[in-house]
PDB file with one MODEL, atoms N, CA, C and O in Angstrom:
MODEL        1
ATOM      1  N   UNK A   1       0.843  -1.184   0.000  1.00  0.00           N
ATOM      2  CA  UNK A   1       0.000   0.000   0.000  1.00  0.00           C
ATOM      3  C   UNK A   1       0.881   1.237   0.000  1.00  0.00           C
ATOM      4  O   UNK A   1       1.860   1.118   0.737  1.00  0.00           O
ATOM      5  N   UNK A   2       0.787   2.305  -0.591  1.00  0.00           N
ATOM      6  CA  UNK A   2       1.298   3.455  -0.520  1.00  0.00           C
ATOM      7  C   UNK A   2       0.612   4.353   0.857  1.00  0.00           C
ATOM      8  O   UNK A   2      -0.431   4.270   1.506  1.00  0.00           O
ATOM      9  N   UNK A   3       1.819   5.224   0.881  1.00  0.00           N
ATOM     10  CA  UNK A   3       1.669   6.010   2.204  1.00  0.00           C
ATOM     11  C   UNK A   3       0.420   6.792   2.642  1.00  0.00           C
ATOM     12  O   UNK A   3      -0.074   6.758   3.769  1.00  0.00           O
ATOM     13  N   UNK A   4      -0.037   7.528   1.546  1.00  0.00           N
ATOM     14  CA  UNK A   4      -1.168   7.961   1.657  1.00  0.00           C
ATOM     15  C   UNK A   4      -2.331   7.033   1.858  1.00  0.00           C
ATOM     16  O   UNK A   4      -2.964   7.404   2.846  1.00  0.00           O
ATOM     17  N   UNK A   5      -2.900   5.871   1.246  1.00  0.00           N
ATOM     18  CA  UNK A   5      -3.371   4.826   1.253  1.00  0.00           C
ATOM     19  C   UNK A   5      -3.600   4.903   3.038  1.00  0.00           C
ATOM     20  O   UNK A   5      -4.507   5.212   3.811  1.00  0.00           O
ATOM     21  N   UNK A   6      -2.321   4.466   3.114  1.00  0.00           N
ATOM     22  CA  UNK A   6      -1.878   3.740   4.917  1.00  0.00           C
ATOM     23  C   UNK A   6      -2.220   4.772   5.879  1.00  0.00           C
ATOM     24  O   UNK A   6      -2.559   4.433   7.013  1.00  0.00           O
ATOM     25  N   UNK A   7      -2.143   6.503   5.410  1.00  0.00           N
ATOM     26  CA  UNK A   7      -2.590   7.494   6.868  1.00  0.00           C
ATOM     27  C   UNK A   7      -3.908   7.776   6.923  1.00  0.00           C
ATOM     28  O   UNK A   7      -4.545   8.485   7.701  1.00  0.00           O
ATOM     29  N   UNK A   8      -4.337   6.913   5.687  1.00  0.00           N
ATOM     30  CA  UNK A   8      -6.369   7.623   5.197  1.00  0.00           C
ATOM     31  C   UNK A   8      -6.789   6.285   6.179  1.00  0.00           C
ATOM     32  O   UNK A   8      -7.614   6.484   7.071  1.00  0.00           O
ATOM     33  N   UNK A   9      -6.279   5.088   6.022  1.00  0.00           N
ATOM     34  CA  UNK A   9      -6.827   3.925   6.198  1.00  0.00           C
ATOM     35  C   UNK A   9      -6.159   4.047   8.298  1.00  0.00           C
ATOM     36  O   UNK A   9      -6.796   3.313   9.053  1.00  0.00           O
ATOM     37  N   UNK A  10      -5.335   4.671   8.775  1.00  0.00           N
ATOM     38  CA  UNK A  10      -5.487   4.670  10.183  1.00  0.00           C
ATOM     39  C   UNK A  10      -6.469   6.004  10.474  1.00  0.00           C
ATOM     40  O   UNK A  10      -7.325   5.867  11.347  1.00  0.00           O
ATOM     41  N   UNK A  11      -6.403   6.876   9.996  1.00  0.00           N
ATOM     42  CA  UNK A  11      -7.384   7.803   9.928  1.00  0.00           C
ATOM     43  C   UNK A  11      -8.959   7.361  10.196  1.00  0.00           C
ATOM     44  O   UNK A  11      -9.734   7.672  11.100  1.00  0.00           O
ATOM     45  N   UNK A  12      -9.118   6.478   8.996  1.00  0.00           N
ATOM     46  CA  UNK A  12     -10.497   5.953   9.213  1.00  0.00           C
ATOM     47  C   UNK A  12     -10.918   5.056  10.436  1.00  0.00           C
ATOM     48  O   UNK A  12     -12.010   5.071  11.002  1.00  0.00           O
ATOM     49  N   UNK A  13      -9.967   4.375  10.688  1.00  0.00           N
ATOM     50  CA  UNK A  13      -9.899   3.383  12.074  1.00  0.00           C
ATOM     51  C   UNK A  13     -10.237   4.140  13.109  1.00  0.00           C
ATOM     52  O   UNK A  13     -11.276   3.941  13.739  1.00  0.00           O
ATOM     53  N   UNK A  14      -9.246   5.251  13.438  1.00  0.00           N
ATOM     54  CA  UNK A  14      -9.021   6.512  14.160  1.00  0.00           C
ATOM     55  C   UNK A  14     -10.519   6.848  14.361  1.00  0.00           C
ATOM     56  O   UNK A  14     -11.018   6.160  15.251  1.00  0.00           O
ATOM     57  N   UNK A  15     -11.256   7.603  13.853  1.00  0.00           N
ATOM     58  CA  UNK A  15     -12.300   7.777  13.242  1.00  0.00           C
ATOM     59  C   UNK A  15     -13.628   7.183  13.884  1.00  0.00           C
ATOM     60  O   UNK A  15     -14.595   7.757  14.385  1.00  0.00           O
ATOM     61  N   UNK A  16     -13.375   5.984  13.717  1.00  0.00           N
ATOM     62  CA  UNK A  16     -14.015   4.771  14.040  1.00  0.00           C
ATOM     63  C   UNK A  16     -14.218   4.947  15.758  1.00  0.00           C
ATOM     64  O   UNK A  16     -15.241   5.315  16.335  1.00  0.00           O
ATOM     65  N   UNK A  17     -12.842   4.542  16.391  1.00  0.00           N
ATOM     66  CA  UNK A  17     -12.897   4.191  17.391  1.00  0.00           C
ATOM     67  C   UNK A  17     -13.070   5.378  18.294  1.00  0.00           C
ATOM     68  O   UNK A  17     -13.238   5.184  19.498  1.00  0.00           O
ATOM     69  N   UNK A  18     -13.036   6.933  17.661  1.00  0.00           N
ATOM     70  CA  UNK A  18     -13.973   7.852  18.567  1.00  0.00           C
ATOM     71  C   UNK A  18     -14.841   7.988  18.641  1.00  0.00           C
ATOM     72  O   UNK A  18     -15.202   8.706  19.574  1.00  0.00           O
ATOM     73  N   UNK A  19     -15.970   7.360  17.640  1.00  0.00           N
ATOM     74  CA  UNK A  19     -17.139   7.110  17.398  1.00  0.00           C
ATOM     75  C   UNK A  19     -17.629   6.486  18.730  1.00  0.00           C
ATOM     76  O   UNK A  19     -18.478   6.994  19.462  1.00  0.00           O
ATOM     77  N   UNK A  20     -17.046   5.436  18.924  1.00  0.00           N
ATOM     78  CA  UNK A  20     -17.283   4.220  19.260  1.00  0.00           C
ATOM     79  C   UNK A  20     -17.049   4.585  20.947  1.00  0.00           C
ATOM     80  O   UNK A  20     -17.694   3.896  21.737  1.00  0.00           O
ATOM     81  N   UNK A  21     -16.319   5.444  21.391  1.00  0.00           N
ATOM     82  CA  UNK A  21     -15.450   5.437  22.436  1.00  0.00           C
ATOM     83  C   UNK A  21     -16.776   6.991  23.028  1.00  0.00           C
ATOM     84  O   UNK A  21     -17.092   6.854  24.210  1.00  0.00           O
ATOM     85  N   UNK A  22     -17.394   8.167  22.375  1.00  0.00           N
ATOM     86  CA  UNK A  22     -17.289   9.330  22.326  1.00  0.00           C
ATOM     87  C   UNK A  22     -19.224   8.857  21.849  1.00  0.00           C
ATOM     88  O   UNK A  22     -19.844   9.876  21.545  1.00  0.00           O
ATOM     89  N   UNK A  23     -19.914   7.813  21.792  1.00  0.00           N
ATOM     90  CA  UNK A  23     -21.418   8.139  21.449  1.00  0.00           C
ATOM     91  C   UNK A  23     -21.725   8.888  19.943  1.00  0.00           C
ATOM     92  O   UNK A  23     -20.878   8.794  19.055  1.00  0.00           O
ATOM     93  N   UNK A  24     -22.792   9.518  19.756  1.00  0.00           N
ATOM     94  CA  UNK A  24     -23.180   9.768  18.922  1.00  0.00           C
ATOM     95  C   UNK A  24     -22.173  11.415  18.238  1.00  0.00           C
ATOM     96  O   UNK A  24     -21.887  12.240  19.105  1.00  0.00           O
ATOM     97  N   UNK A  25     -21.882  11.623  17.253  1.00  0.00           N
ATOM     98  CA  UNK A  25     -20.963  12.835  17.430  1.00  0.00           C
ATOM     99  C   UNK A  25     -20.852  13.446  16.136  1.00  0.00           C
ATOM    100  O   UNK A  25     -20.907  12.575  15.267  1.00  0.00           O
ATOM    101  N   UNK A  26     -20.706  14.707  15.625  1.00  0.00           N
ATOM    102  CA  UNK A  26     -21.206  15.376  14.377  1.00  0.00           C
ATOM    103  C   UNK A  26     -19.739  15.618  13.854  1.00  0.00           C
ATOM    104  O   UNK A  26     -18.673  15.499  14.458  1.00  0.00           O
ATOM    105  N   UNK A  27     -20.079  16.111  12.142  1.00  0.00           N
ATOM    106  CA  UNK A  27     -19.153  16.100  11.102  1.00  0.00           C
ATOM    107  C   UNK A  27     -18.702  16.604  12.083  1.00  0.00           C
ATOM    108  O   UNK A  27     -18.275  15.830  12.940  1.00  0.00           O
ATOM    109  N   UNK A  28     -18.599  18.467  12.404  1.00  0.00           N
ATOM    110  CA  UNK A  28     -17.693  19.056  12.855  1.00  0.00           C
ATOM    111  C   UNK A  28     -16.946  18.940  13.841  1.00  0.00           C
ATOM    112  O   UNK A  28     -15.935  19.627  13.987  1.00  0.00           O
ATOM    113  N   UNK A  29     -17.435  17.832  14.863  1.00  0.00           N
ATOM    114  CA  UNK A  29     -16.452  17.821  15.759  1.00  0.00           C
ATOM    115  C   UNK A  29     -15.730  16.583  15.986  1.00  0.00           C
ATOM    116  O   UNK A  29     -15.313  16.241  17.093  1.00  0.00           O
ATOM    117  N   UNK A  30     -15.532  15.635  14.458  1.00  0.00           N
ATOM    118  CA  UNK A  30     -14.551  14.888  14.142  1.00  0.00           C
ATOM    119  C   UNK A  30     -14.019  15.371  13.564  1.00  0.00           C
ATOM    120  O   UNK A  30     -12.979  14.809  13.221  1.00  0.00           O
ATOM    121  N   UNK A  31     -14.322  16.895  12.954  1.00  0.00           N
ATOM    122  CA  UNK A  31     -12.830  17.673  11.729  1.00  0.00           C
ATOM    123  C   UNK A  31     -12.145  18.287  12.682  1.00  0.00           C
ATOM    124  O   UNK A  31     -10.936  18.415  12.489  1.00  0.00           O
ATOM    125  N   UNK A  32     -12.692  18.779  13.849  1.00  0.00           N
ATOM    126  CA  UNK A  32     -12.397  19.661  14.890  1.00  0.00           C
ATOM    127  C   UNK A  32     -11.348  18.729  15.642  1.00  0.00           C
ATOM    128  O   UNK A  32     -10.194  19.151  15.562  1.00  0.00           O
ATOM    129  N   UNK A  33     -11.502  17.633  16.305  1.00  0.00           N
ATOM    130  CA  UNK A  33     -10.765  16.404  16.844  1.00  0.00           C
ATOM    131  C   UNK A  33      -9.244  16.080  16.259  1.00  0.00           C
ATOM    132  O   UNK A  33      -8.054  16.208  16.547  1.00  0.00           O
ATOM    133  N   UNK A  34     -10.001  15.644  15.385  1.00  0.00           N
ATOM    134  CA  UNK A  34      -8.638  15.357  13.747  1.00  0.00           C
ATOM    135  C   UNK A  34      -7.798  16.163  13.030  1.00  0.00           C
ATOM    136  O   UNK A  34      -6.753  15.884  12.441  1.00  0.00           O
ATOM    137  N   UNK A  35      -8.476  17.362  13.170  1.00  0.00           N
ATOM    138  CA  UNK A  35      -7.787  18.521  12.659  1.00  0.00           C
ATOM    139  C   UNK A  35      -7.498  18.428  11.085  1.00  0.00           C
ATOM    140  O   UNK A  35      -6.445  18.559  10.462  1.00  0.00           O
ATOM    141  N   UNK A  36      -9.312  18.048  10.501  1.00  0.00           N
ATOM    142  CA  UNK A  36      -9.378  18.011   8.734  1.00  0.00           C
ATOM    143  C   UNK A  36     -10.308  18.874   8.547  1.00  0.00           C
ATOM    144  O   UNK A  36     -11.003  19.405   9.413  1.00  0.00           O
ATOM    145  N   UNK A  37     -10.347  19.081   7.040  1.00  0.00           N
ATOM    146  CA  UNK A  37     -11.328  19.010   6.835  1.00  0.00           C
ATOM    147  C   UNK A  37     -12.968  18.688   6.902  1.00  0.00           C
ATOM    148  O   UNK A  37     -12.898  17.546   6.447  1.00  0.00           O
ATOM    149  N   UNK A  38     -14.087  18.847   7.097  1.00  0.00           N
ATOM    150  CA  UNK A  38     -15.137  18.559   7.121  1.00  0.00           C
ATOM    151  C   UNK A  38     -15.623  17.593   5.901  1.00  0.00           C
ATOM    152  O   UNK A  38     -16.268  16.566   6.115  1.00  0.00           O
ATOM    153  N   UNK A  39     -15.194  18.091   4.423  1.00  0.00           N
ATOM    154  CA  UNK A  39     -15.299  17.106   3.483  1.00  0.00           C
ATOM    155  C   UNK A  39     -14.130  15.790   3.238  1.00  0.00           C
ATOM    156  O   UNK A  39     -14.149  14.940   2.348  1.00  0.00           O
ATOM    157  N   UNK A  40     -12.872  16.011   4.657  1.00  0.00           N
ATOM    158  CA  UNK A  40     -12.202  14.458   4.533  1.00  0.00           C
ATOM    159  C   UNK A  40     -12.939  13.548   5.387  1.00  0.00           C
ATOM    160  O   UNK A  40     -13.057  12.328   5.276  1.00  0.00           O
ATOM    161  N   UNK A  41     -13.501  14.476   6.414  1.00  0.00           N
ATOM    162  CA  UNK A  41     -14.161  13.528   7.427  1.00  0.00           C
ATOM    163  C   UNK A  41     -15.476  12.969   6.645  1.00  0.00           C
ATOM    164  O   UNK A  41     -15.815  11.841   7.002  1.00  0.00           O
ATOM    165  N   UNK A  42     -16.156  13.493   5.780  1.00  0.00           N
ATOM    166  CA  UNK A  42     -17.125  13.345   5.389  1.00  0.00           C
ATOM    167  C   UNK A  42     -16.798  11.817   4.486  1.00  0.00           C
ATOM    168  O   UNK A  42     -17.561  10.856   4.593  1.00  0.00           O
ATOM    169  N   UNK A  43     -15.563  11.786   3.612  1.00  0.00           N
ATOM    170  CA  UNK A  43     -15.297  11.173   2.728  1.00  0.00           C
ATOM    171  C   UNK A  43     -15.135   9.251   3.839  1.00  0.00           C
ATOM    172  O   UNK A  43     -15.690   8.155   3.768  1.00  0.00           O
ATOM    173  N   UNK A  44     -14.115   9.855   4.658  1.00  0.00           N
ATOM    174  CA  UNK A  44     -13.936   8.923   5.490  1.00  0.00           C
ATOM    175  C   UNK A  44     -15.218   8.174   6.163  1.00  0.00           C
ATOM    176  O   UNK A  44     -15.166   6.949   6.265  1.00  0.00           O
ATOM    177  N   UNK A  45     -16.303   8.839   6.600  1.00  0.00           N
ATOM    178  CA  UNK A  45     -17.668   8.303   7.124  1.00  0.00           C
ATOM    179  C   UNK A  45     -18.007   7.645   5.829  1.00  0.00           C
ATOM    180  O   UNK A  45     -18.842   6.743   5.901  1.00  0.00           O
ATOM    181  N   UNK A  46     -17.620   7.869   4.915  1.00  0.00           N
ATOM    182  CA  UNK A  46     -18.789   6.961   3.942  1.00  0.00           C
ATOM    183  C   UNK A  46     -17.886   5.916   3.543  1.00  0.00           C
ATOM    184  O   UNK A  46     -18.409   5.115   2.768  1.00  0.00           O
ATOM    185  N   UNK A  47     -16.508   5.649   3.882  1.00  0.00           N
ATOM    186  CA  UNK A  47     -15.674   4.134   3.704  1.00  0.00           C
ATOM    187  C   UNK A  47     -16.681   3.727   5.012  1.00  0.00           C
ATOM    188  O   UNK A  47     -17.438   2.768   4.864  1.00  0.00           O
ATOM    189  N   UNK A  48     -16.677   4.288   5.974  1.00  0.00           N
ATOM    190  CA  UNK A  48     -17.148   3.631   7.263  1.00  0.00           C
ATOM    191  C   UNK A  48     -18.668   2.962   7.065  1.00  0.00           C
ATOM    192  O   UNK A  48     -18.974   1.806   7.355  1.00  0.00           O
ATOM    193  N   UNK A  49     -19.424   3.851   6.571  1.00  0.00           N
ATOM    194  CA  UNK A  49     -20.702   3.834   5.924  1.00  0.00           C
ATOM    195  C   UNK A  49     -21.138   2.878   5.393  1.00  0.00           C
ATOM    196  O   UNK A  49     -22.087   2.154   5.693  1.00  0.00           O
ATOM    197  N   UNK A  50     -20.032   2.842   4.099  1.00  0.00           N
ATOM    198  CA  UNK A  50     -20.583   1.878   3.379  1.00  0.00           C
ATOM    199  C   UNK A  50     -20.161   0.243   3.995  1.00  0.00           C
ATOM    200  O   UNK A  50     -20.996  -0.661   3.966  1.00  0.00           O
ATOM    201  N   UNK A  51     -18.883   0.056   4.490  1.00  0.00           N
ATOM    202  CA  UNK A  51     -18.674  -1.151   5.116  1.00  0.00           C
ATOM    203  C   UNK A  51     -19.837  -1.310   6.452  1.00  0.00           C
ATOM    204  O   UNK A  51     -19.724  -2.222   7.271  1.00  0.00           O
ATOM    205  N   UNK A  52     -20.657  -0.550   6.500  1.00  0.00           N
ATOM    206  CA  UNK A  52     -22.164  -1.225   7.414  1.00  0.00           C
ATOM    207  C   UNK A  52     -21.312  -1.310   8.661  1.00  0.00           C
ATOM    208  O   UNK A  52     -21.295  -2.364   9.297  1.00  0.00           O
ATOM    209  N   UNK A  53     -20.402   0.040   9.162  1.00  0.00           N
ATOM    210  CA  UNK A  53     -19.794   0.042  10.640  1.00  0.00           C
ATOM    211  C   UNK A  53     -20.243   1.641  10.924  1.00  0.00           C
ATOM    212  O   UNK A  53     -19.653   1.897  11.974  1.00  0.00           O
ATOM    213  N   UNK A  54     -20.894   2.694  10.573  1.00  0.00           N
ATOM    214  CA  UNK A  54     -21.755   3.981  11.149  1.00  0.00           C
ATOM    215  C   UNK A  54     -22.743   4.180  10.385  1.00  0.00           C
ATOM    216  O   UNK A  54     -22.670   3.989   9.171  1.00  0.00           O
ATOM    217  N   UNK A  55     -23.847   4.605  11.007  1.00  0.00           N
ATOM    218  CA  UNK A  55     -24.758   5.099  10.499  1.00  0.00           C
ATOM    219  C   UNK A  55     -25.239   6.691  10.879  1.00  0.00           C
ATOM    220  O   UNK A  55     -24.878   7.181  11.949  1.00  0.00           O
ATOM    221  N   UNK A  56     -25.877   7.272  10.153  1.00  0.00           N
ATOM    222  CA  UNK A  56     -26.138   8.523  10.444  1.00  0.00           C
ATOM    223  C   UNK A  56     -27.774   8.856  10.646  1.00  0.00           C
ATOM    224  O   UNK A  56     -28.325   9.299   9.639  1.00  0.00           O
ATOM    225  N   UNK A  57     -28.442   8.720  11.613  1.00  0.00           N
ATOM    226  CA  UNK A  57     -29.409   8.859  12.319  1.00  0.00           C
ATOM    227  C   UNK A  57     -30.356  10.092  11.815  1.00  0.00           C
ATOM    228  O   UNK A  57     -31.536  10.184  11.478  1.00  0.00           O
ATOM    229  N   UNK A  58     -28.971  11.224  11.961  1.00  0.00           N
ATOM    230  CA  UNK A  58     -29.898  12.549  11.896  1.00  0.00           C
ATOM    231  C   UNK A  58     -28.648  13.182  11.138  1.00  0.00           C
ATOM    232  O   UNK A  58     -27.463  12.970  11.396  1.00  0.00           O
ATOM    233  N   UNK A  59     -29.143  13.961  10.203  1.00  0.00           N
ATOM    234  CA  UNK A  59     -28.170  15.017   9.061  1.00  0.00           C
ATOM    235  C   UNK A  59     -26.803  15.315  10.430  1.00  0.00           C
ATOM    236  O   UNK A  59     -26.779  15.795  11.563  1.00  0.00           O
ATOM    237  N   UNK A  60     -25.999  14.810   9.648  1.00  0.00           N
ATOM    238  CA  UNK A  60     -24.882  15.429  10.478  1.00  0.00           C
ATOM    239  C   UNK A  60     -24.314  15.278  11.826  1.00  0.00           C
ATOM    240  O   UNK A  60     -23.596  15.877  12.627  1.00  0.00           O
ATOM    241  N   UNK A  61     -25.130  13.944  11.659  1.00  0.00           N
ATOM    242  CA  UNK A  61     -24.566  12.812  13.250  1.00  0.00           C
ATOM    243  C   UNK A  61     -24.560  12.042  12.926  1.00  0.00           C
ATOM    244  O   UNK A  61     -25.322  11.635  12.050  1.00  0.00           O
ATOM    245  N   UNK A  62     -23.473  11.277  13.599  1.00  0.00           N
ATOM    246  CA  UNK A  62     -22.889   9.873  13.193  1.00  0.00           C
ATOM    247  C   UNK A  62     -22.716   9.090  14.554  1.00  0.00           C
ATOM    248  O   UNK A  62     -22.389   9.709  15.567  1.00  0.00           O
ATOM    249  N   UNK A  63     -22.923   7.819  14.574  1.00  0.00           N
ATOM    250  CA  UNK A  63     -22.877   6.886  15.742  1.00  0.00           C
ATOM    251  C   UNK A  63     -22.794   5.488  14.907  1.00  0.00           C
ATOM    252  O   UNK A  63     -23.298   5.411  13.787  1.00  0.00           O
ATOM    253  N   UNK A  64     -22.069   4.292  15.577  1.00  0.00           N
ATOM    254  CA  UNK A  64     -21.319   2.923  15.372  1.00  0.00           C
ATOM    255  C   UNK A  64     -22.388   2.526  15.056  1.00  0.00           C
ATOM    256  O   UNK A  64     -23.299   3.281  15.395  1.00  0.00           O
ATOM    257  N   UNK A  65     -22.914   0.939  14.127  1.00  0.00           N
ATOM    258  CA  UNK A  65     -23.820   0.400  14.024  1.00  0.00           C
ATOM    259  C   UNK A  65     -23.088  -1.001  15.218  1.00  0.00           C
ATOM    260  O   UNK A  65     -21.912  -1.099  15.567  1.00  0.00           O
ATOM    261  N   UNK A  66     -24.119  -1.808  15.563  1.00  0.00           N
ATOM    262  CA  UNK A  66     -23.883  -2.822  16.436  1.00  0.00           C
ATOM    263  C   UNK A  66     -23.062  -4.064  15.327  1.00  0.00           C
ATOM    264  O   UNK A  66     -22.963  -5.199  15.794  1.00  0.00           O
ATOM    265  N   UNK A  67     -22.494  -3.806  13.880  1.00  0.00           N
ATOM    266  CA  UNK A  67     -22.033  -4.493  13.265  1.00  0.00           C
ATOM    267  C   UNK A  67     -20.692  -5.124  14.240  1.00  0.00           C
ATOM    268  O   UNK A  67     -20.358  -4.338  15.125  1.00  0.00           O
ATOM    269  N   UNK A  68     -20.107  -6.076  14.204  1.00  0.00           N
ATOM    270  CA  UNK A  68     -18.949  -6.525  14.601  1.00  0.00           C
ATOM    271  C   UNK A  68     -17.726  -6.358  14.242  1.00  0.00           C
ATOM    272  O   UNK A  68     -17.504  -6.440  13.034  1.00  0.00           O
ATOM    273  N   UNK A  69     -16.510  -6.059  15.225  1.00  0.00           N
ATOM    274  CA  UNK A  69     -15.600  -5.461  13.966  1.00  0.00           C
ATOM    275  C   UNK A  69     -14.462  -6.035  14.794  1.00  0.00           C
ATOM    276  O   UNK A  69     -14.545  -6.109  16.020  1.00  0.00           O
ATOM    277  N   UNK A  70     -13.301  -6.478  14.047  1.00  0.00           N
ATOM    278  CA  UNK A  70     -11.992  -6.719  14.914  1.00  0.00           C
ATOM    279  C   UNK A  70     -10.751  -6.123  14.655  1.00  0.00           C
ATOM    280  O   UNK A  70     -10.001  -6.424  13.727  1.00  0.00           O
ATOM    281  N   UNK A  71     -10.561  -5.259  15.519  1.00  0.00           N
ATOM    282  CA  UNK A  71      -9.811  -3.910  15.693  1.00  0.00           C
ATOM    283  C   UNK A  71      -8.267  -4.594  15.804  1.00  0.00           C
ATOM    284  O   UNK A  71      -8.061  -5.318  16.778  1.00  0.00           O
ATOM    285  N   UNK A  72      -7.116  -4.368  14.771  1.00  0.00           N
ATOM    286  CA  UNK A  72      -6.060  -4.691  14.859  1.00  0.00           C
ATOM    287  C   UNK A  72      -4.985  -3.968  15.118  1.00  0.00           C
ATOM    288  O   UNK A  72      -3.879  -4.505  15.178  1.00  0.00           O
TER     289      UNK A  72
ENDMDL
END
């Protein structure tokens, strides 16, 4: 994998596990956290998204689905 590849893909993990750690929690204050963009965080929720590990409840909140996941 190339480097960029490898800081998007701990990023997203990253991501993940404040979700997970932090309840239900909005774009801005995972760009705010992370210190991105609003449209990287955005990009990143929808790898998360689509692998059926967050869902977004209400415009602009995001919280873990009860999917199973094994964190390496």
């Amino acid at each position: 994998m190339n480097q960029s590849t490898t800081r998007m893909l701990t990023r997203v993990k990253a991501v993940y596990l404040y979700i997970r750690e932090n309840g239900t929690v909005s774009t801005t204050q995972l760009a705010e956290e992370f210190g991105i963009t609003d449209r990287t965080v955005q990009r990143d929720l929808h790898v998360l998204e689509h692998n059926g590990l967050v869902v977004s409840p209400n415009r602009g909140r995001w919280k873990i689905t009860k999917k199973k996941v094994k964190i390496s």
